[in-house]
FIZA-442747 format. One record per atom (N, C-alpha, C): atom name; residue number from 1; x, y, z. Coordinates in pm, whole numbers, plus 32768, in hexadecimal, padded with zeros to 4 digits. Example, Ala and Ser with C-alpha at 12.3 -4.5 7.8 and 13.67 -1.06 7.14 Angstrom:
! FIZA-442747
  atom    n    c1    c2    c3
     N    1  8527  7DC7  830C
    CA    1  84CE  7E3E  830C
     C    1  8528  7EB6  830C
     N    2  8505  7F1F  82C4
    CA    2  8557  7F96  82CA
     C    2  850A  8003  8313
! end
This chain:
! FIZA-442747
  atom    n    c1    c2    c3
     N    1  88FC  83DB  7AC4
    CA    1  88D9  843B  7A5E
     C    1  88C9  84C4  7A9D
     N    2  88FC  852F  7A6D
    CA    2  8911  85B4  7A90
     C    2  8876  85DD  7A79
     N    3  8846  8616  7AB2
    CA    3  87E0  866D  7AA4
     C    3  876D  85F1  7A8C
     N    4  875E  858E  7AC8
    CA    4  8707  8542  7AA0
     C    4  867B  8553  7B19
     N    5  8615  854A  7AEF
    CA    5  85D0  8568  7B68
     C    5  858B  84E7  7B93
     N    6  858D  84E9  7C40
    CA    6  856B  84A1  7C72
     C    6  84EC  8459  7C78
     N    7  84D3  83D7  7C1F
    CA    7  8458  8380  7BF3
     C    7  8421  8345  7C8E
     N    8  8449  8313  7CF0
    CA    8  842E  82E4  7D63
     C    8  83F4  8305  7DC2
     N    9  83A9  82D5  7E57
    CA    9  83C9  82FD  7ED1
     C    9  83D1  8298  7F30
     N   10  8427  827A  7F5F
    CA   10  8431  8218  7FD0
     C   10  83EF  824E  8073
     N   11  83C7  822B  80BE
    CA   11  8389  8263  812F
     C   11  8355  81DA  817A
     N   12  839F  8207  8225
    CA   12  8385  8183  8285
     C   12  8312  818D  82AB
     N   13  82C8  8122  82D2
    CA   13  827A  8104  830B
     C   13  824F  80DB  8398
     N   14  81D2  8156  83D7
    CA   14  81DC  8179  8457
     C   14  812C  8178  8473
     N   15  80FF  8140  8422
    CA   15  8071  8156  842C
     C   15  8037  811D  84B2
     N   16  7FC3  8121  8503
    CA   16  7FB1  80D8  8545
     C   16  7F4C  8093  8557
     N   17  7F2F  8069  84DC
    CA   17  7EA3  804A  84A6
     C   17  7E4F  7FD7  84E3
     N   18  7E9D  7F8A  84FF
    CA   18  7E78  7F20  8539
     C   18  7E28  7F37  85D6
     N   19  7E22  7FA6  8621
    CA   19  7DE8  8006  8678
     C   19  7D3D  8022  8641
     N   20  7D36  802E  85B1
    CA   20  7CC4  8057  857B
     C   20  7C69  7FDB  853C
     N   21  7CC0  7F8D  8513
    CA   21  7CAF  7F46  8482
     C   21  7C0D  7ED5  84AA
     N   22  7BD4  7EE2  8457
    CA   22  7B69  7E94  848C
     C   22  7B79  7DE6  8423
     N   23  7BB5  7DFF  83D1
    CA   23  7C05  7D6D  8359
     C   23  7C5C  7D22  83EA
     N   24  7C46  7CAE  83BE
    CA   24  7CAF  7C5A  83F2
     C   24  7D44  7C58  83C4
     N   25  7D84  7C5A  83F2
    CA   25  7DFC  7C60  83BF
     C   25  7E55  7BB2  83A0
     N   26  7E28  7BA9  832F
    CA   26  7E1D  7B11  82F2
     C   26  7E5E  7B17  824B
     N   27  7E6B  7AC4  824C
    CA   27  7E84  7AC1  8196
     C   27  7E2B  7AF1  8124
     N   28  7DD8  7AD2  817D
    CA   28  7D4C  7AF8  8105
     C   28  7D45  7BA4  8104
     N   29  7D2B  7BF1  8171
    CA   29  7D4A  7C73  8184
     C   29  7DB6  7C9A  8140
     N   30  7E5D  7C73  812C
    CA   30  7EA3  7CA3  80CD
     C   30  7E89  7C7E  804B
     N   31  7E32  7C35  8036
    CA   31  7E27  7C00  7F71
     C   31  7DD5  7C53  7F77
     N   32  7D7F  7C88  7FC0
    CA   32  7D05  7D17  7F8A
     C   32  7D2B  7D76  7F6D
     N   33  7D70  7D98  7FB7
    CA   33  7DC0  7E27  7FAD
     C   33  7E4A  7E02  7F5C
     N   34  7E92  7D83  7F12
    CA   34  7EA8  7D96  7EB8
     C   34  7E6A  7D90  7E4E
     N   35  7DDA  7D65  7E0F
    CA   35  7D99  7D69  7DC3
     C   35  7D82  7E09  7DAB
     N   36  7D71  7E47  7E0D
    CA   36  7D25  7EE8  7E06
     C   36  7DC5  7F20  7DAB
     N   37  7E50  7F10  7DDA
    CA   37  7E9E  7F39  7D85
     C   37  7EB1  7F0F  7D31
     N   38  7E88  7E6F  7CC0
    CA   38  7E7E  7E2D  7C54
     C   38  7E2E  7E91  7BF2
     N   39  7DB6  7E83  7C35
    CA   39  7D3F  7EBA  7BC1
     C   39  7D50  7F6A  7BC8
     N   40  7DA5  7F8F  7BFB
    CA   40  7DBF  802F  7BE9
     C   40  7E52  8009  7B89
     N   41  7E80  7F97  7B5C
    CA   41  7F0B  7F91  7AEE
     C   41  7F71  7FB0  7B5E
     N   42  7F89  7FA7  7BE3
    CA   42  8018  7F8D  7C37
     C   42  8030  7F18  7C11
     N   43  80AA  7F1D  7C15
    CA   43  80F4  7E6C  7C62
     C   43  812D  7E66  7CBF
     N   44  80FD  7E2F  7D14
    CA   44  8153  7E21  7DA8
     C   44  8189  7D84  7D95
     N   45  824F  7DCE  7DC8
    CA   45  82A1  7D5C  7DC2
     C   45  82C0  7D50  7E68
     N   46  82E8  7CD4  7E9D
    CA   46  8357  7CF0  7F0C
     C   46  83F2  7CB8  7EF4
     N   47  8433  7D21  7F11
    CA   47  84AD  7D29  7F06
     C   47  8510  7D26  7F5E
     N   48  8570  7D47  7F6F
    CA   48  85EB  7D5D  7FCF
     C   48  8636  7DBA  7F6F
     N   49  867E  7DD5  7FD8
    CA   49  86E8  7E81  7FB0
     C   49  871B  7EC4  8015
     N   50  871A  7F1A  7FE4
    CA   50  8780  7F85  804A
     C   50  8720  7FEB  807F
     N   51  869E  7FD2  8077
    CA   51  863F  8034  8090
     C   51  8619  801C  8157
     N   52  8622  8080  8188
    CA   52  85CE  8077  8232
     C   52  8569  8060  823D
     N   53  8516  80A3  81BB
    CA   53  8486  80BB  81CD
     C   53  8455  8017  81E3
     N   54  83D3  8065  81EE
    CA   54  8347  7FB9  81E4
     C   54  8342  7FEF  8140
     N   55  836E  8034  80E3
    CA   55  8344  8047  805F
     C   55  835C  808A  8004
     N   56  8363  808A  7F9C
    CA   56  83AC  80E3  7F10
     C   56  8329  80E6  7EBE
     N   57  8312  8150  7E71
    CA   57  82C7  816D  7E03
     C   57  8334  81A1  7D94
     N   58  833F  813F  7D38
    CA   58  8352  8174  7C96
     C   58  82D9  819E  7C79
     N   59  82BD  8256  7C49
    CA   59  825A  8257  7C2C
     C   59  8244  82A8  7B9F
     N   60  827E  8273  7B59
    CA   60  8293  829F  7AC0
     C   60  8248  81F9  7A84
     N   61  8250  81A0  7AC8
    CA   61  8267  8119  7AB0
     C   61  81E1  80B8  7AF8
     N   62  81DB  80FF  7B63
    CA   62  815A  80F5  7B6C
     C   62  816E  805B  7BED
     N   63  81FB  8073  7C22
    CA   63  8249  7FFB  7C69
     C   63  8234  8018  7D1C
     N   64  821E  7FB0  7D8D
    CA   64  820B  7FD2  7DEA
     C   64  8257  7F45  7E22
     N   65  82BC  7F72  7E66
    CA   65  830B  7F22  7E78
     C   65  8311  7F29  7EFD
     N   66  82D9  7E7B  7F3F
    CA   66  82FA  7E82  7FF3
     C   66  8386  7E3D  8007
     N   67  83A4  7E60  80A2
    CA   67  841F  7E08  80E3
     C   67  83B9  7D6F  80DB
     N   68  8429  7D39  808F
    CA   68  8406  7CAD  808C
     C   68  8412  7C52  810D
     N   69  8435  7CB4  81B2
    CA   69  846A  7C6D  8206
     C   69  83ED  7C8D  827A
     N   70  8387  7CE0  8244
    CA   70  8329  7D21  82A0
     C   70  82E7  7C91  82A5
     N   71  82AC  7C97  833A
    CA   71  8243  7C22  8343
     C   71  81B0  7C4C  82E7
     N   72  814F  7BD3  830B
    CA   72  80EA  7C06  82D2
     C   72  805D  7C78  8309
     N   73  809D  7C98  836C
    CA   73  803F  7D25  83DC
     C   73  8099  7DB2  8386
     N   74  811D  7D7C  8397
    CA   74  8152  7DFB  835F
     C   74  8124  7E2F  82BF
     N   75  812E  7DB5  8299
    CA   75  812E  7DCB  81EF
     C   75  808B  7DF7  81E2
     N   76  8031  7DDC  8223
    CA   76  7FB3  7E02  8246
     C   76  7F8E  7E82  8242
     N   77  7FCC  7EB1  82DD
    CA   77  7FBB  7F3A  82E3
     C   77  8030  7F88  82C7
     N   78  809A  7F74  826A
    CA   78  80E7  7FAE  81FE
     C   78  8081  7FEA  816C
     N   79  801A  7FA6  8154
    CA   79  7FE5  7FA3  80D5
     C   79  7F53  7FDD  810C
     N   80  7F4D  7FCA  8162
    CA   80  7EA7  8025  8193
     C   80  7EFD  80C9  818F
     N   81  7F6D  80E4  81C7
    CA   81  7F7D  816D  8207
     C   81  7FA6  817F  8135
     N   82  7FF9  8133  810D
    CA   82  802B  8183  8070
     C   82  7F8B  8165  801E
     N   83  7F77  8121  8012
    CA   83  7ED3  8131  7F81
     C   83  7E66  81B3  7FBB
     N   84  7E52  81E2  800B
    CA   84  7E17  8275  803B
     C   84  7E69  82EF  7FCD
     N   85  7EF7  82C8  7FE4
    CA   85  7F28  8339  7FAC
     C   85  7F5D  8315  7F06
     N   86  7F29  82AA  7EC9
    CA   86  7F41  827F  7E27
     C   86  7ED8  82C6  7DF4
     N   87  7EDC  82D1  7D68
    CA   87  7E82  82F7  7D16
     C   87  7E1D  824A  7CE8
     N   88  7DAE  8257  7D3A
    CA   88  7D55  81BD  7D1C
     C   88  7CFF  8206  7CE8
     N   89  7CED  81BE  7C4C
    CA   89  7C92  81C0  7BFF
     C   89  7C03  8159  7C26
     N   90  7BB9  81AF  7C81
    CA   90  7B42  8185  7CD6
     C   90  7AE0  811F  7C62
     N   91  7ADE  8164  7BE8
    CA   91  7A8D  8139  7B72
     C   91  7AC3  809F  7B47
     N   92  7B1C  808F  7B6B
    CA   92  7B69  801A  7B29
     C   92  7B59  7FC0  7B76
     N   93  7B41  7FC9  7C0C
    CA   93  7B32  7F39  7C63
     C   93  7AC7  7F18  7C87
     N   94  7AC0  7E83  7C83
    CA   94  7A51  7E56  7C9E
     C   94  79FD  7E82  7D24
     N   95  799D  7E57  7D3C
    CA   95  790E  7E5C  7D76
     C   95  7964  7E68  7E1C
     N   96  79A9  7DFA  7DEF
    CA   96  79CF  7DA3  7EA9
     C   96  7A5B  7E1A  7EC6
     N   97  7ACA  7E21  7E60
    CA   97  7B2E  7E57  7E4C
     C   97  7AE9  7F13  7E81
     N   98  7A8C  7F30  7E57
    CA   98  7A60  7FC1  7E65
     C   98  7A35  7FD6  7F27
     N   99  79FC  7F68  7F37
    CA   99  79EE  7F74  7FB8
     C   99  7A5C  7F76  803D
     N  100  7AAB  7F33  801B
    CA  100  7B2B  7EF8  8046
     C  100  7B5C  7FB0  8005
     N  101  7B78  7FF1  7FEA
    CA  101  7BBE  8057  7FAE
     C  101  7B6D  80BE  8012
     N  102  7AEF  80E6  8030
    CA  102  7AB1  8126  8063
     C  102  7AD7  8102  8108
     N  103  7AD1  8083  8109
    CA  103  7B07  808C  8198
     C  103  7B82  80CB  81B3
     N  104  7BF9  8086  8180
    CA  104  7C5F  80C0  8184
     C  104  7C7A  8166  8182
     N  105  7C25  81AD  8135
    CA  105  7C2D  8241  8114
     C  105  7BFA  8278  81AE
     N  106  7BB0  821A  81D9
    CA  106  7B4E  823C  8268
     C  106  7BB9  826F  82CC
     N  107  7BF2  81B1  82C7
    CA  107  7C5F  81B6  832E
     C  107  7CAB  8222  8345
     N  108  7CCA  8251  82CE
    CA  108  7D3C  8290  829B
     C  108  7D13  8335  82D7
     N  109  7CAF  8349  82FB
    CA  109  7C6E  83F1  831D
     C  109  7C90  83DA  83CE
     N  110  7C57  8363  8404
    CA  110  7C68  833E  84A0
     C  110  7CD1  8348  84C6
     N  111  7CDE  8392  8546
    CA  111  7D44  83AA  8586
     C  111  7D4D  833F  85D1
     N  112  7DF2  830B  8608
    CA  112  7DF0  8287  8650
     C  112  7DF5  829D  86D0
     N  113  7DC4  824E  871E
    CA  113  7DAD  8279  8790
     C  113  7E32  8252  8816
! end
């Protein structure tokens, strides 16, 4: 479409969070931090494509789409370095979900060492 403007952003993932991260990097750690993008109305899919990145945002749509091929450290600190920079509706998540969000925002100020 001519003149259509660009709904997306795809962007790789280089974080090095796992340097900082005081969460285990476990299954349970990615269902938190996908919960924190649930109760803000994201959906995070994993996919495959033609994309490089660790990730795509449809963000008309409200879509956060990982490489479905990232392990689970990557897909981890893929989603710690992108939910800092989403619009999270702080009011909307729970008790446990708000804390888990505050850390992350923490992380997210620390420089890695």
């Amino acid at each position: 479409m001519a003149g259509a403007q660009k709904n997306y952003i795809c962007m790789p993932s280089y974080y090095p969070i796992n340097q900082t991260i005081n969460m285990k990097l476990n299954q349970t750690t990615l269902d938190k931090l996908e919960d924190i993008l649930g109760e803000s109305e994201y959906v995070v899919r994993y996919e495959r494509g033609n994309f490089q990145s660790g990730w795509c945002l449809l963000e008309s749509r409200r879509i956060v789409v990982l490489n479905k091929f990232l392990n689970l450290e990557a897909r981890i600190n893929t989603l710690m370095e992108l939910i800092p920079q989403l619009d999270i509706q702080f009011d909307k998540l729970t008790h446990n979900s708000q804390k888990v969000y505050e850390e992350v925002k923490k992380l997210s100020l620390t420089p890695a060492e």
